[in-house]
C-alpha positions, -999 to +999 in steps of 0.1 A: +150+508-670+140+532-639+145+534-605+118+535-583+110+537-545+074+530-539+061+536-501+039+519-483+042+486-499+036+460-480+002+452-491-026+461-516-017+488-544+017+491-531+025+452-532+010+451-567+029+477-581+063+470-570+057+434-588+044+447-620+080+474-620+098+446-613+085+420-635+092+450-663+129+451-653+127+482-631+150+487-604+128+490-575+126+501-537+098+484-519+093+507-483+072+500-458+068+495-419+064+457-427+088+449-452+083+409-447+053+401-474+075+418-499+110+403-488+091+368-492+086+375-528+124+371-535+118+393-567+157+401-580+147+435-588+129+443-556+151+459-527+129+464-496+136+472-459+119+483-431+108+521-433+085+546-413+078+577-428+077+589-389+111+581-382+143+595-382+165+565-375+149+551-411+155+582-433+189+577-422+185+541-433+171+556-467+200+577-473+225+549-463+212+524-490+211+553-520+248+566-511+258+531-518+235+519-546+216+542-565+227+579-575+197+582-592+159+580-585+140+584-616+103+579-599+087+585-563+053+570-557+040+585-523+022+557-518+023+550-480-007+563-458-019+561-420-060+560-414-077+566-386-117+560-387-131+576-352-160+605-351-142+638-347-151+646-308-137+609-298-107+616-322-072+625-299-051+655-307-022+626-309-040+604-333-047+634-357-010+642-351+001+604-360-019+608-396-002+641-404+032+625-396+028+602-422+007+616-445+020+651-448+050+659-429+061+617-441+055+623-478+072+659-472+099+648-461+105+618-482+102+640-512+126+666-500+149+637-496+146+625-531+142+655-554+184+662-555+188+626-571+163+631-597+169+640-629+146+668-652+123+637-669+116+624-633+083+620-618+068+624-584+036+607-578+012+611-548-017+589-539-045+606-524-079+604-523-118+614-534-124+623-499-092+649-500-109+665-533-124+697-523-166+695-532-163+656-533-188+635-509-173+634-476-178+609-449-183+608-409-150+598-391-122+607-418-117+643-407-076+631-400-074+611-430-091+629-458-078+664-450-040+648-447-050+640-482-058+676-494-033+683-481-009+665-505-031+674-531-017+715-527+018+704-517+017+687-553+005+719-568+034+741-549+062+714-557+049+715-591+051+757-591+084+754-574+102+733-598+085+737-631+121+748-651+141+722-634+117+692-630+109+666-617+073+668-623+046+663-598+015+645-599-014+634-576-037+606-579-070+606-559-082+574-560-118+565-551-130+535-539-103+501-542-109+468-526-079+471-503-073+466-466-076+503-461-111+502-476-122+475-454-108+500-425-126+531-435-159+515-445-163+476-428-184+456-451-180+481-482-168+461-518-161+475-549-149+458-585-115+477-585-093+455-573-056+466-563-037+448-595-060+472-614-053+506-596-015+491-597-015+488-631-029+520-641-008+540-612+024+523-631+014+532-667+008+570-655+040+571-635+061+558-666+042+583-691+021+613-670+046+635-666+047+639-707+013+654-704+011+665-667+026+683-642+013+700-616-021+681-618-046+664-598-066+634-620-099+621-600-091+583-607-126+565-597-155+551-614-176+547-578-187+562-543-166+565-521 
């Protein structure tokens, strides 16, 4: 059985996935800003707290709770992501700086936490997205978000570069269209027949087994535009 932090979990992909580890046995750590939906669950293998990828005070929360519990992570899923949906003129230098925190400097950080407790089979896993794939259909109002994204995409590649005789491995995901919340934000009205259990259970299969097969590697996972 692994251990397993999973980010942004307080709802949609992230909520589903920390229930299908956890109904498997896997240890796992359920982070987000709103830790309540997943404390409600009272899952015995689901430890959760509060946690912002933009602060401080919570990374020293983070490192508090694996000094004392785990001395090993054997996955990371970089789940966690900020959106902001506003036409590029009307967007604020502040808001574009709020997505970054979380989405780059967050999931940069986090990882750089993590990777010393890892052993050589582990596996990093980073959710991104279509609109962060360079030549994929791009939309109005996402300039913050979807270039956060590519972002992860090459930090994935470098990390993967960086520790290739060592491990962990390093993966990214970007997914295209889920019914989630987030969806809902970045395109009001917009449904699809993914649903978030599906996504989950696919991200789960590919973070137990991927890194057999990849490292290094971005897989396009999306049957739909956007």
């Amino acid at each position: 059985m692994a251990n397993i932090i999973i980010t942004g979990s307080s709802r949609g992909i992230g909520f589903q996935l920390a229930q299908l580890f956890a109904n498997d046995g896997h240890q796992v750590l359920a982070l987000s800003r709103n830790d309540a939906p997943i404390a409600a669950l009272e899952n015995k293998n689901i430890t959760s707290f509060s946690f912002d990828l933009a602060k401080e005070k919570d990374f020293e929360k983070l490192d508090s709770f694996l000094n004392k519990n785990w001395k090993q992570v054997d996955i990371l899923i970089n789940n966690a992501g900020k959106l902001v949906n506003k036409p590029f003129l009307e967007t604020s230098m502040e808001e574009f700086e709020e997505v970054y925190r979380v989405n780059v400097f967050g999931v940069a950080k986090l990882t750089q936490r993590i990777i010393p407790l890892m052993p050589a089979s582990g596996h990093v896993v980073s959710i991104s997205t279509m609109g962060g794939v360079q030549g994929s259909v791009k939309f109005p109002g996402l300039s913050a978000y979807s270039s956060s994204k590519a972002a992860v995409i090459t930090m994935t590649e470098l990390w993967a570069e960086e520790f290739k005789e060592s491990g962990p491995a390093f993966n990214v995901l970007a997914l295209g269209a889920v019914q989630t919340e987030m969806l809902q934000e970045a395109f009001p009205g917009y449904e699809v027949n993914t649903t978030p259990y599906e996504m989950a259970t696919y991200i789960k299969d590919f973070s137990l087994n991927g890194n057999k097969l990849y490292n290094g590697k971005l897989l396009q996972v999306s049957n739909s535009t956007p």
